[in-house]
C-alpha positions in Angstrom: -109.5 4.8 208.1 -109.3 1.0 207.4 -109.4 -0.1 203.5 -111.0 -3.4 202.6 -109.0 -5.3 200.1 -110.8 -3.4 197.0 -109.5 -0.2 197.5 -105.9 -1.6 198.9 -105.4 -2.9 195.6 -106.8 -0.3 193.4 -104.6 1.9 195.7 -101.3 -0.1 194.4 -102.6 -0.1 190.7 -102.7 3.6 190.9 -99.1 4.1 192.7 -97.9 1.6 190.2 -99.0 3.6 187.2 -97.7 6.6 188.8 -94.5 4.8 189.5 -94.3 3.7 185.5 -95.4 7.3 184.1 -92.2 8.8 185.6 -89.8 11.0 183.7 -86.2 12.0 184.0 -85.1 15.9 183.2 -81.7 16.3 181.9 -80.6 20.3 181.1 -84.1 21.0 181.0 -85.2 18.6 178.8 -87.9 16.3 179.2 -86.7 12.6 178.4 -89.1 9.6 179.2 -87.9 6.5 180.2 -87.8 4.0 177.7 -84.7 4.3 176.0 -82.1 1.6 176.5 -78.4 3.1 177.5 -80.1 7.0 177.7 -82.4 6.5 180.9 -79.7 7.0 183.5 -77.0 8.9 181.3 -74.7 9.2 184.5 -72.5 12.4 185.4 -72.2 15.3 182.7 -68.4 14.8 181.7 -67.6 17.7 179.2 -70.0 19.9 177.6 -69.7 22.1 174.2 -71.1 25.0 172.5 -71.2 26.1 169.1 -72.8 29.1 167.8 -72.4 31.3 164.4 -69.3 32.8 166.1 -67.8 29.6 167.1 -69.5 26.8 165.3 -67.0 23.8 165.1 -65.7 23.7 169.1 -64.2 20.3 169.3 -64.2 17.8 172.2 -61.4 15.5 171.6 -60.6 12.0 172.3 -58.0 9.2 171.7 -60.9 7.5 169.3 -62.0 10.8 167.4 -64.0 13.9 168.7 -66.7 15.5 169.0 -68.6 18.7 167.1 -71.8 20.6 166.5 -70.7 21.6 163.2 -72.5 24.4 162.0 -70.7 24.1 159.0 -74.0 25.7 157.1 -75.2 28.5 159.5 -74.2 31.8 157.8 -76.6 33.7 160.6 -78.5 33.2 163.9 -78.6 33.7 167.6 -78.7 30.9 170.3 -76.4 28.2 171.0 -76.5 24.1 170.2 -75.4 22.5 172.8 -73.6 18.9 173.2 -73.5 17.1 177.0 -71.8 14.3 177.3 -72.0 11.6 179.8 -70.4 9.1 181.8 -72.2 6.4 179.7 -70.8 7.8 176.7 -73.9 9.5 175.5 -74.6 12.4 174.3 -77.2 15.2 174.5 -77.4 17.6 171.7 -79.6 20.9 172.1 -80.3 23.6 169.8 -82.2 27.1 170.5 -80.9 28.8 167.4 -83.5 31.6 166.1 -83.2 34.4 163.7 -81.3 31.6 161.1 -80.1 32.1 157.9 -77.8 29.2 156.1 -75.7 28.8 152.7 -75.8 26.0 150.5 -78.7 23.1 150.5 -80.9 23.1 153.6 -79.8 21.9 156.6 -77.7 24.1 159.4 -75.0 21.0 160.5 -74.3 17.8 161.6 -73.6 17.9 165.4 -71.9 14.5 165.1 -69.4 12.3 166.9 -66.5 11.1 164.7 -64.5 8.2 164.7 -60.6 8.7 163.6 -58.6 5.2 164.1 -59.6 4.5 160.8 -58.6 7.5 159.0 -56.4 6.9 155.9 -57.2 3.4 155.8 -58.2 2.4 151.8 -61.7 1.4 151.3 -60.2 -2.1 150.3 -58.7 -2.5 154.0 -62.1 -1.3 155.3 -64.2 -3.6 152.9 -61.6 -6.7 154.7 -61.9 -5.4 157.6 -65.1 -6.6 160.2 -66.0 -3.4 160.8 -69.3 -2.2 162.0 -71.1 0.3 164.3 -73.9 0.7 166.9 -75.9 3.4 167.1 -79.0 4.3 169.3 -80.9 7.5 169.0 -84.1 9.6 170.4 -85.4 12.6 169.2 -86.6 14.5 172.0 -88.2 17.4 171.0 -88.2 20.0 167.8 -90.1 23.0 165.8 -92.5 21.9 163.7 -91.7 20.6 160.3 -87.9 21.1 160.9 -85.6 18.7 158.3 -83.8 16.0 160.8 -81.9 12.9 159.7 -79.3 10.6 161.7 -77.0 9.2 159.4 -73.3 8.1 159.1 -71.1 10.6 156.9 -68.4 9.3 155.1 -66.0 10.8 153.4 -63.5 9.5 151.3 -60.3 10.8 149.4 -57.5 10.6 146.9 -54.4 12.0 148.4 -55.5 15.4 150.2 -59.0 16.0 147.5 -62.3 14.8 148.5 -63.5 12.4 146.0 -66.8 11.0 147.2 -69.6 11.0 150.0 -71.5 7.9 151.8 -74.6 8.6 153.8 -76.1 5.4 155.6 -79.1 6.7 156.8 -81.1 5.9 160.2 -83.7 8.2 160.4 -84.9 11.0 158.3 -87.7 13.4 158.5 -89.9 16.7 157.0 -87.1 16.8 154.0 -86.6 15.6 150.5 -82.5 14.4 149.8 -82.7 16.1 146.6 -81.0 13.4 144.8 -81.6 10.8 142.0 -82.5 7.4 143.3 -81.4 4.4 141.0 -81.0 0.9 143.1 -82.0 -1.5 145.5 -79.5 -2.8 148.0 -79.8 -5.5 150.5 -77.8 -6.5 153.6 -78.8 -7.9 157.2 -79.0 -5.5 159.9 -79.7 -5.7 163.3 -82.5 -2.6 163.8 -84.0 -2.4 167.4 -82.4 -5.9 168.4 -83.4 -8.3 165.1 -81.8 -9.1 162.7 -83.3 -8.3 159.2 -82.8 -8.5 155.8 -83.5 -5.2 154.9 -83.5 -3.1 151.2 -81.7 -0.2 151.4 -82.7 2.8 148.2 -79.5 3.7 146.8 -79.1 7.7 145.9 -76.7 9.2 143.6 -75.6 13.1 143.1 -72.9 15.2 141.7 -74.6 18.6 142.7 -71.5 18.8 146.2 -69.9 21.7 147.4 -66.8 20.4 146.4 -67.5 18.5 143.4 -67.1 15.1 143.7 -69.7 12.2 144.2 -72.3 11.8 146.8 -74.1 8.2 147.1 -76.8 7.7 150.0 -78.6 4.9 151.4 -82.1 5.0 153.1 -83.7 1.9 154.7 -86.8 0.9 153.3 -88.6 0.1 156.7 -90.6 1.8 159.0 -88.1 4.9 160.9 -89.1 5.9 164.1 -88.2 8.9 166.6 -86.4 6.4 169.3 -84.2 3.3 167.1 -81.3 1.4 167.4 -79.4 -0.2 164.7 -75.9 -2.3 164.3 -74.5 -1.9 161.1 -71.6 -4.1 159.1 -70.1 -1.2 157.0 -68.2 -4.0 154.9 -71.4 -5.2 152.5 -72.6 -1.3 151.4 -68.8 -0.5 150.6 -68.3 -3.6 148.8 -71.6 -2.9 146.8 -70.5 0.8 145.9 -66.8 -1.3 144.6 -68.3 -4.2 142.9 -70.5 -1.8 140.5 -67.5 0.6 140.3 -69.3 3.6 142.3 -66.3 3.9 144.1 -62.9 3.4 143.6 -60.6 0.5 146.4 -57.6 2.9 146.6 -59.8 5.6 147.9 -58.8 6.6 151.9 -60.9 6.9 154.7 -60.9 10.8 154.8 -64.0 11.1 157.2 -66.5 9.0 159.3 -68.9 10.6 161.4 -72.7 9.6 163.5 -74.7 12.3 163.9 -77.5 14.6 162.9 -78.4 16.8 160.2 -81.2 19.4 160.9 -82.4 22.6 159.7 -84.7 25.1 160.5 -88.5 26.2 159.7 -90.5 29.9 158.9 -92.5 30.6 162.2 -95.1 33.5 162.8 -94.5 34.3 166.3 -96.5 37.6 167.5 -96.8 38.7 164.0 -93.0 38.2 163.2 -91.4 36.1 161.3 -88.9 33.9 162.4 -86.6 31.0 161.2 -86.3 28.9 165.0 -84.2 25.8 164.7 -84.9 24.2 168.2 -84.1 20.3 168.4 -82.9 17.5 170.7 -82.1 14.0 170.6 -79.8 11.4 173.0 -77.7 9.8 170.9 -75.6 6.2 172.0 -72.7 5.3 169.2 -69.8 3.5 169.3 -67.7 1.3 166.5 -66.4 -2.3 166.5 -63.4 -3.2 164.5 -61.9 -6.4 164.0 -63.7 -7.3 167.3 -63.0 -4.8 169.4 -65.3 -1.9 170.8 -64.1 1.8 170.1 -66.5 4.6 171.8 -65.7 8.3 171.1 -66.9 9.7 174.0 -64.9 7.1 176.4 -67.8 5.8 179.6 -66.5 6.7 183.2 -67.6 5.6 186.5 
């Protein structure tokens, strides 16, 4: 059958949209293609599993390690699984059901954590040109679930946690439950620009262990798929300069990762609390101009 020129090209059109509405599946999971650094994640290089008999598996590296930690799941059946890849990102999965947590309301913080600067004082830190990049999708999840990405910071006086930083990315379904008093503004570079963006300042002393917690939330638009590159150095000087937090303070904890927790589900007449989520998640840290990744890329 010969095709005048019409049809030829409405022929390519098609095959090009075809072409363009491809998908990738990884473990499963459907990812679609428009994420920078997650689209060909390379060869699986280590995989982990945490459940509520083993909830803090580590994956360790020269820069830090790896976790799911289910630091908060006091009950539930399924696994969360991290893959990690030769491009040094990382797949998290979770098919928990049947859950039942502890204190607040999130289940954990699979995370990647970075550990050269552990025991550092925030002074050296706030000196120091230290900053992250971190690029994130959420995949898929159960309706109305609580999901952030955020850096965890802890910090220390000797061997005792003294205070908590959150530097949030992306947060969703959930209330912080804590008492916002400030404005903060620093330049960040979010999906490629550079902005000046304002930052709401939170504040709590309701911790499990007592001590200060101090959270930061962008006041832009947060999407399911971001990327951001952060310069620590301006929202610990802030917290120093009004006297939030002391300079002789260590570096006792510094993680990128994801909070989530779990919804009430009818499901044939019975209830059930399911906590399924995924997201790709790309980090690594710069400091004083060199690049440190966790999970290390391979060829």
């Amino acid at each position: 059958m010969r095709l005048n020129h019409l049809e030829r090209w409405k022929m390519i059109k098609t095959a090009i949209a075809i072409i363009a509405a491809v998908v990738i599946v990884v473990s499963g999971v459907v990812i679609s293609q428009t994420h920078s650094g997650m689209n060909s994640p390379g060869i699986l290089v280590y995989k982990i599993v945490g459940n509520v008999s083993n909830p803090h598996p580590y994956y360790n590296t020269t820069n830090g390690y790896v976790t799911p930690n289910l630091w908060n799941l006091q009950k539930g059946e399924g696994n969360v699984t991290m893959n990690m890849y030769s491009n040094s990102s990382i797949l998290t999965t979770s098919n928990l059901s049947n859950v039942s947590i502890g204190y607040g309301g999130v289940i954990g913080y699979p995370s990647e954590h970075f550990t050269k600067i552990i025991g550092s004082s925030v002074q050296y830190m706030i000196g120091s040109n230290f900053s992250s990049f971190t690029s994130f999708k959420i995949v898929s999840h159960t309706a109305n679930i609580p999901i952030d990405i955020a850096y965890d910071i802890f910090l220390a006086q000797g061997n005792r946690l003294v205070d908590e930083i959150m530097i949030y990315l992306y947060k969703a379904n959930y209330n912080i439950g804590m008492f916002s008093f400030d404005t903060f503004y620093s330049t960040v570079i979010v999906d490629g620009n550079s902005r000046n963006i304002s930052w709401n300042v939170y504040e709590t002393t309701s911790t499990p262990w007592g001590g200060q917690m101090y959270a930061f939330i962008p006041n832009i638009t947060l999407n399911n798929s971001m990327s951001y590159r952060i310069n620590f150095s301006p929202l610990l000087k802030y917290l120093v300069n009004n006297q939030y937090v002391s300079t002789n303070l260590s570096i006792a904890r510094f993680g990128i990762g994801s909070e989530f927790g779990s919804q009430t589900v009818l499901i044939n007449n019975n209830v059930e609390d399911l906590a399924d989520y995924s997201f790709w998640m790309h980090s690594y840290f710069i400091l004083n101009g060199k690049d440190y990744q966790v999970v290390q890329p391979q060829k």
